[in-house]
C-alpha positions as a Markdown table, in Angstrom:
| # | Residue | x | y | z |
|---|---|---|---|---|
| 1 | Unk | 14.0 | 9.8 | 0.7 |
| 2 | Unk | 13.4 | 13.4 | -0.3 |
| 3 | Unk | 16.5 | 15.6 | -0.5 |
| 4 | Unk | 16.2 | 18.8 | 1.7 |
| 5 | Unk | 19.2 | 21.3 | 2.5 |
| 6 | Unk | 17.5 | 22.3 | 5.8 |
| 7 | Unk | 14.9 | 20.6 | 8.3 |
| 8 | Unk | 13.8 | 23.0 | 10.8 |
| 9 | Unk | 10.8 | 23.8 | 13.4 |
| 10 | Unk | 10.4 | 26.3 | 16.2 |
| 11 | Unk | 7.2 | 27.3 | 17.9 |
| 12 | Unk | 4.2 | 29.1 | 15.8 |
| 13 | Unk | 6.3 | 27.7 | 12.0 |
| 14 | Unk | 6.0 | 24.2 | 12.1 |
| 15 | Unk | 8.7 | 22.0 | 10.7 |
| 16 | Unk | 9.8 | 20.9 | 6.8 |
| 17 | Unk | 7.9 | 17.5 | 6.5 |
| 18 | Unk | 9.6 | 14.8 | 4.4 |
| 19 | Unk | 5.9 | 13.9 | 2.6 |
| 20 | Unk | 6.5 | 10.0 | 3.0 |
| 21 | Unk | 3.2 | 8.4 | 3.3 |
| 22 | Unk | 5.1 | 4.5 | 3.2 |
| 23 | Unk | 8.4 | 2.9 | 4.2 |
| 24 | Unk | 9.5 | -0.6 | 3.6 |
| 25 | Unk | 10.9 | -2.3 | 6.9 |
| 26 | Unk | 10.9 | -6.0 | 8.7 |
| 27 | Unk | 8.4 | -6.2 | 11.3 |
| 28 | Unk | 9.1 | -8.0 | 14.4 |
| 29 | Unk | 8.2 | -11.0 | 12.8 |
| 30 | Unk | 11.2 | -10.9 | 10.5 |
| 31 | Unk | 8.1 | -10.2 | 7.6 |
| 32 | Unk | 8.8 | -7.3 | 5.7 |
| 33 | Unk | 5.9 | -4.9 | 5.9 |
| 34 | Unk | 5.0 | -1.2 | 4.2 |
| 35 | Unk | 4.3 | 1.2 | 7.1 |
| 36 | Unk | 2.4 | 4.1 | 6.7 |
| 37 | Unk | 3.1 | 7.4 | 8.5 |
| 38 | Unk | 1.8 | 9.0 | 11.5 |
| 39 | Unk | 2.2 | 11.6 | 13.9 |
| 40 | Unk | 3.7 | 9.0 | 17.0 |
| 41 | Unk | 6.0 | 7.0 | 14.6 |
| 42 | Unk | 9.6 | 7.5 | 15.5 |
| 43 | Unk | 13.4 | 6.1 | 14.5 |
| 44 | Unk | 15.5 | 5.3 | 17.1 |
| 45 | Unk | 19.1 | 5.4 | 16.0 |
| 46 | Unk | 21.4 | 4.4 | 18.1 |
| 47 | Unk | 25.4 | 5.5 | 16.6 |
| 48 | Unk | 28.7 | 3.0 | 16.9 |
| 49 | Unk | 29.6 | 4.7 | 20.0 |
| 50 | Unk | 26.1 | 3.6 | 21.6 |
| 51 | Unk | 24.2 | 6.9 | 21.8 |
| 52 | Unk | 20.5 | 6.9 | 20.9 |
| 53 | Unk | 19.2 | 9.9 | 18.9 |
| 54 | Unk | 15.6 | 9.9 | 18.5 |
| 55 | Unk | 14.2 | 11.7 | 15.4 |
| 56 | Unk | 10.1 | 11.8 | 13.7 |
| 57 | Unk | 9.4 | 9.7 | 11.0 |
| 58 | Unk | 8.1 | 13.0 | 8.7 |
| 59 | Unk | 11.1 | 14.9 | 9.6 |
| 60 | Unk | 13.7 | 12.2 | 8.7 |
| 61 | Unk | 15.5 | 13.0 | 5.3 |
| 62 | Unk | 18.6 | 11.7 | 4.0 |
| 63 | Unk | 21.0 | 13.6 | 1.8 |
| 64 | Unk | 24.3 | 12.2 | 0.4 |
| 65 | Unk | 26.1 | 10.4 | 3.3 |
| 66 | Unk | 24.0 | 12.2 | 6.1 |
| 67 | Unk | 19.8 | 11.6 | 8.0 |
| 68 | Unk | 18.7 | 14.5 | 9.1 |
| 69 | Unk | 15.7 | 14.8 | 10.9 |
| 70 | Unk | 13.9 | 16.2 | 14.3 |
| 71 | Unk | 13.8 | 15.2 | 17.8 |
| 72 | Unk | 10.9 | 17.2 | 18.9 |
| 73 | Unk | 8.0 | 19.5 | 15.8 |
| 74 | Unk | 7.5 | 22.2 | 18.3 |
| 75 | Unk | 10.9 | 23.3 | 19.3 |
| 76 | Unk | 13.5 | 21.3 | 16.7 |
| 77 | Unk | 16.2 | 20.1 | 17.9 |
| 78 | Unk | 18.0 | 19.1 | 14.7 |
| 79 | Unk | 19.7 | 15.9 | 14.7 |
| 80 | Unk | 22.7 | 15.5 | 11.9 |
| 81 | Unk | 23.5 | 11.8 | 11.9 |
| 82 | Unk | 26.8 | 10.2 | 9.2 |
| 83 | Unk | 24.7 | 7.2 | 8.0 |
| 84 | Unk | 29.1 | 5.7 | 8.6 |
| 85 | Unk | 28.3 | 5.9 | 12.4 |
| 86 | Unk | 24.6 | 4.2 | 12.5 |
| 87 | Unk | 24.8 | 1.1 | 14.3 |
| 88 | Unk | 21.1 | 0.2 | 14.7 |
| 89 | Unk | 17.9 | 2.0 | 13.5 |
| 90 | Unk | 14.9 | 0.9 | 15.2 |
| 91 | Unk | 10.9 | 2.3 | 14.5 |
| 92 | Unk | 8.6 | 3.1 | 17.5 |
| 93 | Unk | 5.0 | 2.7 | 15.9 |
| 94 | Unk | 1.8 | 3.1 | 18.2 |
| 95 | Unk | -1.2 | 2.3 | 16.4 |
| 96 | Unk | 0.5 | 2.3 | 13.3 |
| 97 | Unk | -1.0 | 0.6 | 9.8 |
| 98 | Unk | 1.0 | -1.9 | 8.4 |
| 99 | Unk | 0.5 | -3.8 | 4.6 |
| 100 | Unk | 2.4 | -7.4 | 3.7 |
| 101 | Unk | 5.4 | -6.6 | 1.0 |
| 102 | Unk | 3.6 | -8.2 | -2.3 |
């Protein structure tokens, strides 16, 4: 992902988009897939100590040991997440284009 030393968004600014147009995941098919961005595609992380943090695809960036991304492009709501303490990260995807892994 694209390094960025801040991610932030309040009303009438917008928010520091990460420019990903692709990422590589495993479908629920087990098939691993290229899924292209959009404005309702979400991660759903939940941490080791089972809270769920729920951040926008274009705002997700990872630097060093840390994701950092947004929970909401109108008001922010910064989430700072140690990748150490992911248990699970899940992607909510309506409508979203997906292309086989060649």
């Amino acid at each position: 992902m694209v390094q960025r030393t801040h991610n932030v968004a309040s009303i009438g600014t917008g928010y520091d988009s990460n420019g990903l147009e692709k990422i590589r995941c495993v479908n629920q098919s087990g098939q691993e897939v290229w899924l292209y961005g959009g404005k309702n595609i979400n991660f759903k992380v939940t941490t080791l100590d089972g809270k769920k943090q729920t951040m926008y695809f274009d705002t997700v960036y990872w630097q060093n040991d840390t994701i950092f991304g947004l929970k909401s492009r109108i008001v922010g709501g910064k989430r700072v997440i140690p990748v150490s303490q992911i248990a699970t990260v899940g992607i909510n995807a309506e409508e979203a284009e997906t292309k086989p892994v060649n």
